[in-house]
C-alpha positions as CSV (number, residue, x, y, z in Angstrom):
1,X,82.8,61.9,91.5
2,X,86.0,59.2,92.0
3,X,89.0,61.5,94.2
4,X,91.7,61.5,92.1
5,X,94.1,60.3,94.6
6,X,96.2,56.9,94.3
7,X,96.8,54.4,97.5
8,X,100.0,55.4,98.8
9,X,101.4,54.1,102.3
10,X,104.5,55.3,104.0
11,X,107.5,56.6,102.4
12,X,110.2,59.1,103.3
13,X,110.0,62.4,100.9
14,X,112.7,63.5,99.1
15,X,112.1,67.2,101.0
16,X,115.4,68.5,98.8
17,X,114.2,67.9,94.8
18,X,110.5,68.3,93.3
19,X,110.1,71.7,94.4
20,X,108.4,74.0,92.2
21,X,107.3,77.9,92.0
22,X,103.4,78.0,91.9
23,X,101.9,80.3,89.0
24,X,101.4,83.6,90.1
25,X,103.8,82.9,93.6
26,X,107.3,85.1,94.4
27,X,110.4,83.1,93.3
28,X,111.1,82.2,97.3
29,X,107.7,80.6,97.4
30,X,107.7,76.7,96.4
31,X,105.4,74.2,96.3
32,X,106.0,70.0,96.2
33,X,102.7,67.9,94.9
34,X,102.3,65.1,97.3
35,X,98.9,64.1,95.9
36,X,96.4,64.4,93.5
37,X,95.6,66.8,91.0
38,X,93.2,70.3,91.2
39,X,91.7,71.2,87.9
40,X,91.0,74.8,88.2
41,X,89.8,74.9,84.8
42,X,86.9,71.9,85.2
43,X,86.6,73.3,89.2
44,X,87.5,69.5,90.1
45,X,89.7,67.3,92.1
46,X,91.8,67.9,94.9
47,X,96.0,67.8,95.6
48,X,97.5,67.5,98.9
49,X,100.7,69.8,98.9
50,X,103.9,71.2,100.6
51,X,104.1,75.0,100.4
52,X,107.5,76.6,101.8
53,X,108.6,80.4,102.4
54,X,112.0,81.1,102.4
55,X,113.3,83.0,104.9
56,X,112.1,87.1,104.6
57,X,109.6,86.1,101.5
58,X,106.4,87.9,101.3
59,X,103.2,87.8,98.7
60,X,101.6,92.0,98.7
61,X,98.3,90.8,97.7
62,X,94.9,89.2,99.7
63,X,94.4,85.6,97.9
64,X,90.9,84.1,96.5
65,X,89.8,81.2,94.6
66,X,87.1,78.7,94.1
67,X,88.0,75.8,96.4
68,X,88.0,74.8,99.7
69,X,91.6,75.2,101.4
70,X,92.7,73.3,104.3
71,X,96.4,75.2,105.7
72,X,98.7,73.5,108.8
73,X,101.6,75.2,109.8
74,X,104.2,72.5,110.2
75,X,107.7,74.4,110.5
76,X,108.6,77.8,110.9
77,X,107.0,80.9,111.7
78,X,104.1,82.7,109.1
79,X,102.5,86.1,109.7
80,X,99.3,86.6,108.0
81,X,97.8,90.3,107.0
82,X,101.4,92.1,106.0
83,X,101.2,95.2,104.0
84,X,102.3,95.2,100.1
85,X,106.0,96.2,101.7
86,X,106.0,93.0,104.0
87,X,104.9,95.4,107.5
88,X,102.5,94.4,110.4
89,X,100.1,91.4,110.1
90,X,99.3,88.6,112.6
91,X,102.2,85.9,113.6
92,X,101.8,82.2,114.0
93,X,103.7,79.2,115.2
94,X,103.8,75.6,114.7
95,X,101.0,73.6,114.8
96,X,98.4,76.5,113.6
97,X,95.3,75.6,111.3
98,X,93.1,77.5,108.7
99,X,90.2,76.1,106.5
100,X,89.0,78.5,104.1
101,X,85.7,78.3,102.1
102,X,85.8,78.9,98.4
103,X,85.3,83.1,97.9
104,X,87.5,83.2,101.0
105,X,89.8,86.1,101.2
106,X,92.6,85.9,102.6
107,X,96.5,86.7,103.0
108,X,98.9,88.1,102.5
109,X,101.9,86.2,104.1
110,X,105.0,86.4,104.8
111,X,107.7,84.4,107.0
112,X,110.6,85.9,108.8
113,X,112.6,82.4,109.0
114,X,111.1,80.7,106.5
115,X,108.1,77.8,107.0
116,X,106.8,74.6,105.9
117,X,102.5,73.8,105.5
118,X,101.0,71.5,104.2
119,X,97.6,72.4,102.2
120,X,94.9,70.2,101.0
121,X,92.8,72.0,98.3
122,X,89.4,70.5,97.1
123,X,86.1,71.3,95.4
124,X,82.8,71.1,96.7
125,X,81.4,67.8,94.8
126,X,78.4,67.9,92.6
């Protein structure tokens, strides 16, 4: 299965335009594509993103889905575990990683300042 990925060296993101609410995110959440593609549909591919929480935004609900999920906490501050009204849950700092497994439950989040990670999402290949 070819990665659907082009060569790309060294460039300076635009980190102010290309940012974009993912389906089913609140309107503070945003995402910016760096690379690739995930086709949810076909259960293919993989996309290299930016995910940022403004300041005080917070999802109520545990996330799943079907692909491997790679998570680094680049900027900011992200608690993981809140309630549905944004209470409790575990903190984390700069430099944090996660990989999750497809079927891997996990969430919800919520950032007091705001944060930036960047996520690699992928499917198993066949």
């Amino acid at each position: 299965m070819p990665v659907n990925k082009k060569h790309d060296e060294f460039y300076t993101l635009d980190m102010e335009s290309g940012w974009e609410v993912p389906p089913g995110y609140p309107s503070g959440i945003k995402q910016k594509i760096l690379s690739g593609a995930l086709d949810e549909v076909n259960k293919s591919g993989t996309r290299t993103r930016l995910l940022k929480f403004d300041p005080g935004v917070y999802t109520t609900k545990p996330f799943v889905h079907d692909y491997w999920e790679e998570v680094f906490l680049f900027s900011g501050d992200l608690t993981v575990g809140n309630d549905e009204n944004g209470e409790g849950g575990e903190g984390f700092t700069p430099n944090t990683y996660a990989v999750r497994p497809p079927g891997a439950f996990h969430g919800p989040f919520k950032s007091n300042g705001g944060c930036i990670l960047l996520e690699i999402h992928y499917y198993d290949p066949v």
